[in-house]
Structures are given as structure tokens and as C-alpha cells.
C-alpha positions as a printed NumPy array, in Angstrom:
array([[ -6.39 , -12.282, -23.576],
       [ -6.92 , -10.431, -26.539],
       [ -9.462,  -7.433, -27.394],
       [-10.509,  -6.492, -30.724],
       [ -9.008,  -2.96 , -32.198],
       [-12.576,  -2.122, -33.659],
       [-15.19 ,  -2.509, -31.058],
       [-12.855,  -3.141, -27.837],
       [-14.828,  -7.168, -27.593],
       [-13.093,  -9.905, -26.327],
       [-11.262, -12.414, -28.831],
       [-11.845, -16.06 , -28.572],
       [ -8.273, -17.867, -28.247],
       [ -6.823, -18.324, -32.053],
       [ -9.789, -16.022, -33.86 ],
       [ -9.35 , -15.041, -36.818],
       [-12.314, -12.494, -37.276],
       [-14.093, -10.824, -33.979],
       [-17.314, -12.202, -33.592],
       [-18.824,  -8.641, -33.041],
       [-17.713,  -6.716, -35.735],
       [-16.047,  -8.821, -38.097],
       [-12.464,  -7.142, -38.151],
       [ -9.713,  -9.167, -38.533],
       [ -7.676, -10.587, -35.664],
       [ -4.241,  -9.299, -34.465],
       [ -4.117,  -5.8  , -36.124],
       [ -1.49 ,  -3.395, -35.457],
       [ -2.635,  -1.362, -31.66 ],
       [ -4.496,  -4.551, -30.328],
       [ -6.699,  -2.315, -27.747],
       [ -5.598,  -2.879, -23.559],
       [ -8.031,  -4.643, -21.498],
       [ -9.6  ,  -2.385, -19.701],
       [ -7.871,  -1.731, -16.008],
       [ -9.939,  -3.653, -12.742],
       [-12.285,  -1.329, -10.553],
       [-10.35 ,  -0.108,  -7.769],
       [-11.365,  -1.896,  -4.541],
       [-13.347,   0.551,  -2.206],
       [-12.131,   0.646,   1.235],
       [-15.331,   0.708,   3.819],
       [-15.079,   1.259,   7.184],
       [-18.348,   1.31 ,   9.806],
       [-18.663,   4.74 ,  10.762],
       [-18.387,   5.272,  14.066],
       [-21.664,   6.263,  16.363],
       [-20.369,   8.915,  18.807],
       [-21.301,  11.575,  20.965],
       [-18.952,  14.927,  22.268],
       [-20.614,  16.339,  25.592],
       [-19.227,  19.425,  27.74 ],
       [-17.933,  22.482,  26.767],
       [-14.832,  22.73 ,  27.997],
       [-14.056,  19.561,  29.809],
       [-15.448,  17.517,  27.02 ],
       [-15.795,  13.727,  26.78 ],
       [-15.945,  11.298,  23.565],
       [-18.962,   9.051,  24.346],
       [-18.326,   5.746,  21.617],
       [-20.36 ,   3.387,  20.889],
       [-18.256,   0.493,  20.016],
       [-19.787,  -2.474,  17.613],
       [-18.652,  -5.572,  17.132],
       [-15.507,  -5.821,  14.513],
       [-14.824,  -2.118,  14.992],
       [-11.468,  -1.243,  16.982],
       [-10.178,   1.697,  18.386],
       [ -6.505,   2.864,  20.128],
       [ -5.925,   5.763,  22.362],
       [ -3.392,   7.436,  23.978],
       [ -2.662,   5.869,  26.988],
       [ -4.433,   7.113,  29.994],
       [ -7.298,   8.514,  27.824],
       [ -9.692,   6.676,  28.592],
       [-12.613,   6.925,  31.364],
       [-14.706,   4.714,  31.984],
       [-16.07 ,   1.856,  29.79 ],
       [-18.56 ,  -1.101,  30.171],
       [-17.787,  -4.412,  31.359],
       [-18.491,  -6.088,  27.536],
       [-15.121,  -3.217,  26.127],
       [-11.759,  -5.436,  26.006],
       [ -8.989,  -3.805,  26.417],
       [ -5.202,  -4.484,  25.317],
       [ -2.156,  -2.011,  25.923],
       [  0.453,  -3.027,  23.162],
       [  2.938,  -1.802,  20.581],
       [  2.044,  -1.088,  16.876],
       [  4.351,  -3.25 ,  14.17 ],
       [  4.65 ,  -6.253,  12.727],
       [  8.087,  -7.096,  13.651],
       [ 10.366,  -6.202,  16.662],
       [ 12.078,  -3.134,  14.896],
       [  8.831,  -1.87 ,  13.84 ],
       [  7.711,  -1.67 ,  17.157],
       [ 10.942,  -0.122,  18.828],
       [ 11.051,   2.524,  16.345],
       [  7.165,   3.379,  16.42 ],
       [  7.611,   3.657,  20.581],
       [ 10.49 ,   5.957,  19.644],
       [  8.78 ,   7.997,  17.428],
       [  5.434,   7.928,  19.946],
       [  7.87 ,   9.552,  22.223],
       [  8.711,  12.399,  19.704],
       [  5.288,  13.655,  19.287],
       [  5.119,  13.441,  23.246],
       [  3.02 ,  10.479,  23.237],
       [  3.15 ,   7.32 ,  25.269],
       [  5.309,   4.648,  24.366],
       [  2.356,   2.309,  24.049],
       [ -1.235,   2.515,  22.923],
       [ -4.318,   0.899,  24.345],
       [ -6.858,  -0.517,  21.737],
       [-10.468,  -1.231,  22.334],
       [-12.936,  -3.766,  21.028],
       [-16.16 ,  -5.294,  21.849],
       [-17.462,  -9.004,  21.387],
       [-21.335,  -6.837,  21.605],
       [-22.052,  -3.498,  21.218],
       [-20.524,  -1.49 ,  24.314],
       [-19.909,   2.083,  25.532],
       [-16.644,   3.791,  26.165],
       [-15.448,   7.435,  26.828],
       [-12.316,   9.244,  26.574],
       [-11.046,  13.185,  27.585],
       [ -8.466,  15.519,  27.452],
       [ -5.948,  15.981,  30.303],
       [ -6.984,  19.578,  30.446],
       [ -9.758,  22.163,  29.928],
       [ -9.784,  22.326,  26.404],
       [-11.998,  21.096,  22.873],
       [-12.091,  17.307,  21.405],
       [-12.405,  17.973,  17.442],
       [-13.381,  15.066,  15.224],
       [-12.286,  14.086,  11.668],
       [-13.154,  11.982,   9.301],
       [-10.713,  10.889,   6.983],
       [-11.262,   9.814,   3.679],
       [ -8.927,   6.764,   2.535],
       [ -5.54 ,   8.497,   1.862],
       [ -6.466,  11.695,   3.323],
       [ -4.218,  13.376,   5.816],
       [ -4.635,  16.068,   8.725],
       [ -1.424,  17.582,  10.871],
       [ -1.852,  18.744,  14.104],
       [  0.133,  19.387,  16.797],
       [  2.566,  18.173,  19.353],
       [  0.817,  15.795,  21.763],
       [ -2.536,  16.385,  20.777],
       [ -3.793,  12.838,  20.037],
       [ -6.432,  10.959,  21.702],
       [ -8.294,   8.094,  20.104],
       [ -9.105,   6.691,  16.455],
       [ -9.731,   3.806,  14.661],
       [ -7.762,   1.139,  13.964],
       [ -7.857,   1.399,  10.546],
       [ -6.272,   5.109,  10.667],
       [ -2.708,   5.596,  10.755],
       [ -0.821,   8.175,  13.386],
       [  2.575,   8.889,  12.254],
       [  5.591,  11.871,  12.689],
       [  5.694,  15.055,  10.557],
       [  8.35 ,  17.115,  10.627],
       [  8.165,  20.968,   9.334],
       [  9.173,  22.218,   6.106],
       [ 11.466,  24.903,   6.908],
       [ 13.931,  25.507,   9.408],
       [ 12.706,  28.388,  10.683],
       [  9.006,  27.215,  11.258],
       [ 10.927,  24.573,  13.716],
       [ 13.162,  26.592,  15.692],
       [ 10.63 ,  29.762,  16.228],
       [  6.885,  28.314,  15.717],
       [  5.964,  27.251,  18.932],
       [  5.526,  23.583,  18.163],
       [  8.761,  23.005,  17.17 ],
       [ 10.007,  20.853,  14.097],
       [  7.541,  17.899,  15.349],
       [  4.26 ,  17.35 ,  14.161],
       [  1.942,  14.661,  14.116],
       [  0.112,  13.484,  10.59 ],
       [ -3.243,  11.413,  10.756],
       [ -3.805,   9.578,   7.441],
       [ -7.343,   7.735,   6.888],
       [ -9.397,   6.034,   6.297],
       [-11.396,   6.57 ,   9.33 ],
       [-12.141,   9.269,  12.15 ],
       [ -9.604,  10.618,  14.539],
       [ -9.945,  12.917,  17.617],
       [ -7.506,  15.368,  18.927],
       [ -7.952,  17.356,  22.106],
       [ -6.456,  21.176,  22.578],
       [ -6.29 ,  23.992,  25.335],
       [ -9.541,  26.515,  25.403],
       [-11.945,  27.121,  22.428],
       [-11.529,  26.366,  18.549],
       [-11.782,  28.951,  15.914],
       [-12.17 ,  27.204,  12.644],
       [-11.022,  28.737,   9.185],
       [-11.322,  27.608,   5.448],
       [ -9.001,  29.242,   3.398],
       [ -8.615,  29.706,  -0.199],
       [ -6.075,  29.207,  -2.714],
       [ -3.21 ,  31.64 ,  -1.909],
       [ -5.124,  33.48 ,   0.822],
       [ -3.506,  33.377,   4.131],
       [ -3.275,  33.39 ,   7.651],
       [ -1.012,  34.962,  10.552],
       [ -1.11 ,  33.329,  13.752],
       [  0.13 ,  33.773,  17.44 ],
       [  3.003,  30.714,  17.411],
       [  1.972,  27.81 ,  19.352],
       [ -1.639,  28.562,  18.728],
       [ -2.166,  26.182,  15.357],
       [ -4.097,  23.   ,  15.961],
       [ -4.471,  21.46 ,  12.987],
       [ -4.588,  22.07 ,   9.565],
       [ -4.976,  20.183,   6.252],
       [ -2.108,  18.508,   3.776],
       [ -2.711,  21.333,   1.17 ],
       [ -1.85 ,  23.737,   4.155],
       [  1.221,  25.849,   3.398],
       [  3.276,  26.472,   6.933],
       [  6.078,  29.066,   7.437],
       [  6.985,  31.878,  10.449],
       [  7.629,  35.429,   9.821],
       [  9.021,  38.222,  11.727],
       [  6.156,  40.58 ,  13.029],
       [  6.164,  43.991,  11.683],
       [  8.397,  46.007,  13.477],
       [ 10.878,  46.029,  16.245],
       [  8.817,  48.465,  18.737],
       [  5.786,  45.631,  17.949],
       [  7.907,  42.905,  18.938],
       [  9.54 ,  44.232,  22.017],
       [  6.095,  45.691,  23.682],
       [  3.252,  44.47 ,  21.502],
       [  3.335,  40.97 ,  23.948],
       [  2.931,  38.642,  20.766],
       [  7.151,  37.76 ,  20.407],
       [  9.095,  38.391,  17.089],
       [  7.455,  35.795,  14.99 ],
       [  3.774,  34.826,  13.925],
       [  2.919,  31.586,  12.339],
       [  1.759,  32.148,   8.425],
       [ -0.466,  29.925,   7.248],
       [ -1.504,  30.074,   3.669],
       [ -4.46 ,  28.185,   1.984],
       [ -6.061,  25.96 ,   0.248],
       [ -7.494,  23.922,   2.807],
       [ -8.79 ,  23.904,   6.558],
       [ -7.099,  25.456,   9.377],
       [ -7.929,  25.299,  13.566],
       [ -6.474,  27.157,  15.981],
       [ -6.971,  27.312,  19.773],
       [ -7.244,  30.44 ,  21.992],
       [ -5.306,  29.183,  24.856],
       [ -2.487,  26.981,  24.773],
       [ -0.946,  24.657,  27.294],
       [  2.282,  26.498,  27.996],
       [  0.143,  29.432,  28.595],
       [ -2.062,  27.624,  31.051],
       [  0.892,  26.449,  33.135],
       [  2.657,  30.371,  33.388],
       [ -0.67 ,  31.427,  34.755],
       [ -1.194,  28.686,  37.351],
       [  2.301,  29.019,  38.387],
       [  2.459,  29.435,  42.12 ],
       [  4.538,  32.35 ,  41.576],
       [  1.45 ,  34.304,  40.505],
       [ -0.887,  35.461,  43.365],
       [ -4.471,  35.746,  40.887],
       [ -6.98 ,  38.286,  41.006],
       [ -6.533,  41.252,  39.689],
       [ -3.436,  42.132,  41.841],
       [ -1.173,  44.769,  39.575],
       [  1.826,  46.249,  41.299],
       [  3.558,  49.527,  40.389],
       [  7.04 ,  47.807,  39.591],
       [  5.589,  44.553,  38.384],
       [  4.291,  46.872,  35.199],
       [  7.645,  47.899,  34.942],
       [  9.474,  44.823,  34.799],
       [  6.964,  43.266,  32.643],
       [  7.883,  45.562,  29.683],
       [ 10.35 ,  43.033,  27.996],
       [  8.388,  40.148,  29.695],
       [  7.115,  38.328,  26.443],
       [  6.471,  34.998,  26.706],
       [  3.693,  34.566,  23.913]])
């Protein structure tokens, strides 16, 4: 098809003249046609409710044509109407072994259970522990990483993959270790964390420092690197370890005020609660410093 270099109108095959303007056919810098509307990707929002505080429960409101998949074990209780199939994402055999092996990485199941309804019908999903369920809704292309194992249930038409850190050191000393897992849209996503959230938007080159293992999520623009706290007395009795997570903006950050590891080191059965504080249990927890 050809375009007229005057006015930018459409030639009729074999024209000599355009019809519009009168300027002769097949000049020198024949304009382009002008490039196709990029298709908009929609997806139904979903209709959801978070209850609880800190046992809290996704209540969804499935409609017909939407899908979800969890994280297997998730899920609580549903109505009858709610199909449910456990299965492997991929198209092909490979595809499937080496998304269960990468499921497995981010300390995931190897399989995921995915939810429709015929009519509109109710299910609800929860953490494993006390803890926070944070939302997000991703815009088509958009990404959020957050950590290890954190996971619960999105849309089908969101993608949950494996993100390694940048930088070597960030693997070996950040608390979450070189494995992350990256959400890409379109569509919202839930994660689920130990204690409360603290939520912070930083700007362009303004940043963050962190107790390691502490980061939740953050977004793509998020730079993410570990540094040795200040000094050596600091690190050996301040109770924080030698490294903090630094976190430097743009974009969104979440961190969590208790984490999992911590959890399990206080219900040990080794410790006896209360307020119970011993002479030589102070002293021998001087270069105890497992944060």
C-alpha cells in the first residue's frame, strides 16, 4: 500500500496524483503507514476480600472464565461449584520438568493447584504461619521480587518465575540467599510473610538498610546489595550480624518485622519462655548472633 508524501492519504493502486492533495505519486520518502494500535491486554479484576490480622485469609470470589493457581496446600475451604486441578505448568514435557525443578528452588511445591468456576463461587487461601497476605496488581509487563517461598495464589494470566541476585555477595550473606522469586503481570498476585509489613516508597537514589532476611518484596527498579555494618564492636555485640541488606530506590519496598527463621529459634524446645534470664545464659549469649 502506498501513502502520499504530502498529506500522509492513502494511494489508490497505480495513481498517478493523490486524490487529496494533488501531489504526484511515488516521490522520493514515500511516508510509512502508520504502525497498528497495540492490542490491550484485559483481565477481570479480581473481587476479593483479606480478613484477620495476623492469621489472615484471602476470601475470592471466583467468576466464570477467571482462573487462579496456588501453592499447593494453600487453600481452605471452597464451595462445592470451585473445580479444582493439581498439575504442572508447560506446554511440553521439558517445560514442565524444568518448571517443577525450578518450583523447588524457590521452595515451592513441585506442582500447583488451579481453580475455576463454571458459576460464580467462593474460595479462601492462608499462610502457613502468623504472618500478612499483601496483594499486587500487576500491570501487563510489570514485575515484583519477593522472597524465598513466599507465594500463595494468583491468576492465571500472571507469570511466577526464578530470580537470582545481582551480586555475589547479596547471595551468600543476605539472608535469602541467591534465590528469589519474580511475579510478572498482568494480573494480581498474593504473597504471605512472618509478622507485620512496613511499607516504603523510595526515591531515586535514596536508600534503605535493612536487617538481612527481613526484605519482602520490592519493585524491578529496586537496586539490591549487602554491606558490612559499621564497625566491628557493632557487629560482634550490637545482635544485628556483620551485614545489612541496602536497598536503594526508585520504587516500592516491604519488609517484615519477624521472619520465619526467627520464629522457629524462639519456639525451639530448647527455650523455656517467659521471661526466664539466667546469670551465665547473658554471658554466653555475648557472641550469640543469629539475626
Amino acid at each position: 500500500m502506498a501513502f502520499c508524501t504530502q498529506c500522509g492519504g492513502t494511494l489508490a493502486e497505480n495513481a498517478r496524483f493523490c486524490t487529496s492533495c494533488g501531489q504526484p505519486a511515488g516521490g522520493p520518502g514515500a511516508a510509512p503507514p502508520p504502525p497498528p494500535p497495540q492490542a490491550q491486554v484485559s483481565v477481570p479484576a479480581l473481587n476479593y476480600t483479606i480478613q484477620g490480622d495476623n492469621l489472615q485469609v484471602i476470601r475470592i470470589k471466583l467468576q466464570p472464565g477467571q482462573e487462579l493457581y496456588a501453592e499447593a496446600g494453600k487453600m481452605i475451604y471452597k464451595q462445592p461449584q470451585v473445580v479444582w486441578e493439581t498439575r504442572m505448568s508447560g506446554a511440553s514435557i521439558g517445560e514442565k520438568i524444568w518448571g517443577a525443578v525450578k518450583r523447588k528452588l524457590m521452595g515451592e511445591s513441585l506442582f500447583l493447584t488451579y481453580f475455576h468456576s463454571p458459576v460464580e463461587g467462593e474460595i479462601g487461601f492462608a499462610g502457613s504461619y502468623p504472618g500478612r497476605i499483601q496483594s499486587f496488581d500487576l500491570k501487563p509487563g510489570q514485575n515484583i521480587f519477593v522472597q524465598r517461598d513466599s507465594f500463595l495464589v494468583a491468576q492465571s494470566t500472571t507469570q511466577l518465575n526464578i530470580a537470582f541476585v545481582k551480586r555475589l555477595g547479596a547471595g551468600f550473606f543476605g539472608g535469602e540467599g541467591f534465590i528469589l522469586e519474580k511475579l510478572t503481570g498482568p494480573g494480581t498476585v498474593f504473597i504471605h510473610a512472618g509478622g507485620d509489613f512496613v511499607e516504603f516508597t523510595l526515591g531515586a537514589g535514596e536508600s534503605l538498610q535493612v536487617d538481612t532476611g527481613c526484605i519482602v518484596a520490592f519493585d524491578d527498579g529496586v537496586d539490591y546489595d549487602i554491606q558490612f555494618v559499621g564497625g566491628i564492636k557493632t557487629a560482634l555485640f550490637g545482635g544485628e550480624g556483620f551485614f545489612l541488606a541496602t536497598l536503594r530506590g526508585p520504587g516500592r519496598v516491604i519488609i517484615q518485622s519477624m521472619t520465619l527463621e526467627k520464629m522457629r529459634r524462639e519456639l525451639a524446645p530448647f527455650k523455656r519462655g517467659g521471661d526466664e534470664h539466667k546469670g551465665l545464659d547473658a554471658i554466653t549469649s555475648i557472641f550469640d548472633s543469629d539475626d
